[in-house]
C-alpha positions as CSV (number, residue, x, y, z in Angstrom):
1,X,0.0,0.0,0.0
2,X,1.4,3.4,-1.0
3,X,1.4,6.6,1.8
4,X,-1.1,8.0,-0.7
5,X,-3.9,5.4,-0.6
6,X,-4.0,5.6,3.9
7,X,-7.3,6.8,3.1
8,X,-8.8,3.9,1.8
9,X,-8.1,1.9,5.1
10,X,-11.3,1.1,6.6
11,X,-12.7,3.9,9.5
12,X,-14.0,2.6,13.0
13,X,-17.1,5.0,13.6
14,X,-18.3,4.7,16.8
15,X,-21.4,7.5,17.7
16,X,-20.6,9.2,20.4
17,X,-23.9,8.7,22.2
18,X,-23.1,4.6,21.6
19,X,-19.8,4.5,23.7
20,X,-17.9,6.4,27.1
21,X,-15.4,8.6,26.4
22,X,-12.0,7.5,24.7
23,X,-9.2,10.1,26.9
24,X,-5.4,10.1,25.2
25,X,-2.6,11.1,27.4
26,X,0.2,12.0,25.0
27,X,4.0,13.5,25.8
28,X,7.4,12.4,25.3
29,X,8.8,9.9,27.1
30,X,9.0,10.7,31.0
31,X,6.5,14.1,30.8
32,X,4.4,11.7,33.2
33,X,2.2,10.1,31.0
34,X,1.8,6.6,32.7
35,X,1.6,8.3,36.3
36,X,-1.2,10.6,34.9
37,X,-3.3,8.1,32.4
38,X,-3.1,5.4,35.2
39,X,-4.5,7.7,37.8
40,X,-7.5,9.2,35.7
41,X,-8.8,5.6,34.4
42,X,-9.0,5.1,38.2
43,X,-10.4,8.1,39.2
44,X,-12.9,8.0,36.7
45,X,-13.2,3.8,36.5
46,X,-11.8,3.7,33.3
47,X,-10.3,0.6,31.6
48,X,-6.4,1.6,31.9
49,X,-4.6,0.8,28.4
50,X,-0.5,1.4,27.1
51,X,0.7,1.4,24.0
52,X,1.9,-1.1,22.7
53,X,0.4,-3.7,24.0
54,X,2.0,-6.5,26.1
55,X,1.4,-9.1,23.2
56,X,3.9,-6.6,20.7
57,X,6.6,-5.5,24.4
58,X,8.9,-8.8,22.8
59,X,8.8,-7.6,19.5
60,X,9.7,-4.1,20.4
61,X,13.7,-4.4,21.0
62,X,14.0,-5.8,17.5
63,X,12.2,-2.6,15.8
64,X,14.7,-0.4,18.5
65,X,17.9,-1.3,17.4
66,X,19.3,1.5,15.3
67,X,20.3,-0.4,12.3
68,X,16.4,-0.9,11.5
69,X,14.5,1.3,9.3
70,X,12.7,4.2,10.9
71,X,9.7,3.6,8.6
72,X,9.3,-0.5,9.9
73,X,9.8,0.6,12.8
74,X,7.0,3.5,12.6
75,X,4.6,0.5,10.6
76,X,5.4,-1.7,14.0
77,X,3.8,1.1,16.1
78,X,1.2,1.9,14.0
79,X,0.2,-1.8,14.0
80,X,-0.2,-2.4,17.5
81,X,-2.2,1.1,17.9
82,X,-4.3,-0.4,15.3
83,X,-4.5,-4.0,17.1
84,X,-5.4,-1.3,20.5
85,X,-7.8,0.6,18.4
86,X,-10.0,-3.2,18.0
87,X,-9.8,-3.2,21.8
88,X,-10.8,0.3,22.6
89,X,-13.9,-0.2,20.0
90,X,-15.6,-2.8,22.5
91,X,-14.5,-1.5,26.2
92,X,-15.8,2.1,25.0
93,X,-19.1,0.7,25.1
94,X,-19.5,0.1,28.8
95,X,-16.5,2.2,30.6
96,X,-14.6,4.9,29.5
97,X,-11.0,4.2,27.9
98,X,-7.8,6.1,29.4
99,X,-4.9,5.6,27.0
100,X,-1.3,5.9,28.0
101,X,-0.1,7.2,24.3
102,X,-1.8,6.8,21.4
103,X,-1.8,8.2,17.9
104,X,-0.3,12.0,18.4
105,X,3.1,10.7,20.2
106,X,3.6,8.0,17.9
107,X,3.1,9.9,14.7
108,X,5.6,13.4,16.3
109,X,8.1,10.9,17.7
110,X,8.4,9.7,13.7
111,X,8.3,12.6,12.2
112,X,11.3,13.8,14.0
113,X,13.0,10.2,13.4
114,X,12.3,9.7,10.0
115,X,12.5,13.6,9.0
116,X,9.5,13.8,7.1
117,X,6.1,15.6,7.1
118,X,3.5,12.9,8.4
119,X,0.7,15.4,8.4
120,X,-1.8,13.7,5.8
121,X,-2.0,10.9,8.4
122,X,-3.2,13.6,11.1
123,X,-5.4,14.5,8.4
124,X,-6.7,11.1,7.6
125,X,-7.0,10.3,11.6
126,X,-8.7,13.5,12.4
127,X,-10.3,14.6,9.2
128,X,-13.7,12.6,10.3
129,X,-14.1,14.7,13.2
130,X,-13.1,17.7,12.0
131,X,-16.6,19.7,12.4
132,X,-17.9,17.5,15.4
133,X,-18.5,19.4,18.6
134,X,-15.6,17.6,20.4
135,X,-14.0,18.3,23.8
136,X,-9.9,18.4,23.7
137,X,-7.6,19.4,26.6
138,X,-4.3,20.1,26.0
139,X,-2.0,20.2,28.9
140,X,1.3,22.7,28.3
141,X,0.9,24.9,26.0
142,X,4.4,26.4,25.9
143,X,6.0,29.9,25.9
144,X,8.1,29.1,29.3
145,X,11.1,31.2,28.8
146,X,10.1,33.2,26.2
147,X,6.5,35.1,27.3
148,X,5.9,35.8,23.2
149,X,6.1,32.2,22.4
150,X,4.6,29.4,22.9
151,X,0.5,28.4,22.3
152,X,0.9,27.6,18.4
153,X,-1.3,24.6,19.1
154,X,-4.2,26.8,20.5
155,X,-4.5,27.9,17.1
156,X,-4.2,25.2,15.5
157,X,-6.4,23.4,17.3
158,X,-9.0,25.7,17.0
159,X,-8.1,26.5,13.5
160,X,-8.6,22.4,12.3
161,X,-11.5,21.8,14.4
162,X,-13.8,25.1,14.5
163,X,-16.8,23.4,16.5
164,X,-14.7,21.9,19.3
165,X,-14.4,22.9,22.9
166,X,-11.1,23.9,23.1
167,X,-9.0,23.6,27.1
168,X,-5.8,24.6,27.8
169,X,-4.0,23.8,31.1
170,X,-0.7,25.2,31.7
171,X,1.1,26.4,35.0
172,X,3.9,29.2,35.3
């Protein structure tokens, strides 16, 4: 299959008023991801799910050893979030879903490994939403040592999905 044709792949479409809520706690590595994702899905009695899954944890040291191709290694990941993604479809229906990474951290961590623009497959993950009334928090937001930077994502956030309900958490 070529990166062009992504769009073809068959779309899970779950109505929103058929499931709980499906929450995505994305970061780099040690931002506190786990700590936070594993204490919301038991706050709110969530089902409590990482990425990747146990079943792909042996495979993973083979598709980390530096001599692999960064695009195997990005197809490993995005198979086992598809593999979590047939998981999530069914416990969404009768508890929410906390996830400890998910799309948005695999995809950046890539782009920055492989050196290339991965944007169409935001596009393609996000374009079915795009003018739903969604709810997205996004926690740090930027602008730290610099008080004129930071908060590009507000806009773009707001600027790729219009209807949403857009929170931003940040501390200073």
């Amino acid at each position: 299959m070529t990166d062009h044709k992504i769009y073809k792949l068959p779309k899970h479409k779950i109505p929103f008023s058929e499931r709980f809520p499906i929450i995505a706690i994305e970061g780099i590595d040690g931002a506190g991801k786990t700590t936070t994702a594993s204490a919301l899905a038991k706050m709110i009695k969530g089902h409590y799910i990482i990425t990747p899954p146990d079943d792909y944890k042996r495979l993973r040291p083979f598709f980390e050893l530096p001599e692999r191709s960064g695009k195997a290694r990005l197809l490993f990941y995005a198979g086992s979030l598809w593999d979590v993604w047939e998981d999530i479809r069914e416990r969404c229906k009768v508890q929410p879903v906390v996830l400890d990474r998910y799309t948005v951290s695999t995809i950046f961590y890539h782009e920055t490994l492989l050196e290339e623009d991965l944007s169409y497959i935001y596009d393609n993950i996000f374009r079915p939403h795009k003018y739903e009334k969604l709810n997205l928090l996004e926690i740090g937001v930027g602008g730290y040592d610099d008080p004129y930077s930071g908060g590009e994502s507000v806009f773009l956030w707001k600027s790729y999905f219009p209807f949403a309900r857009l929170f931003f958490v940040d501390y200073s």
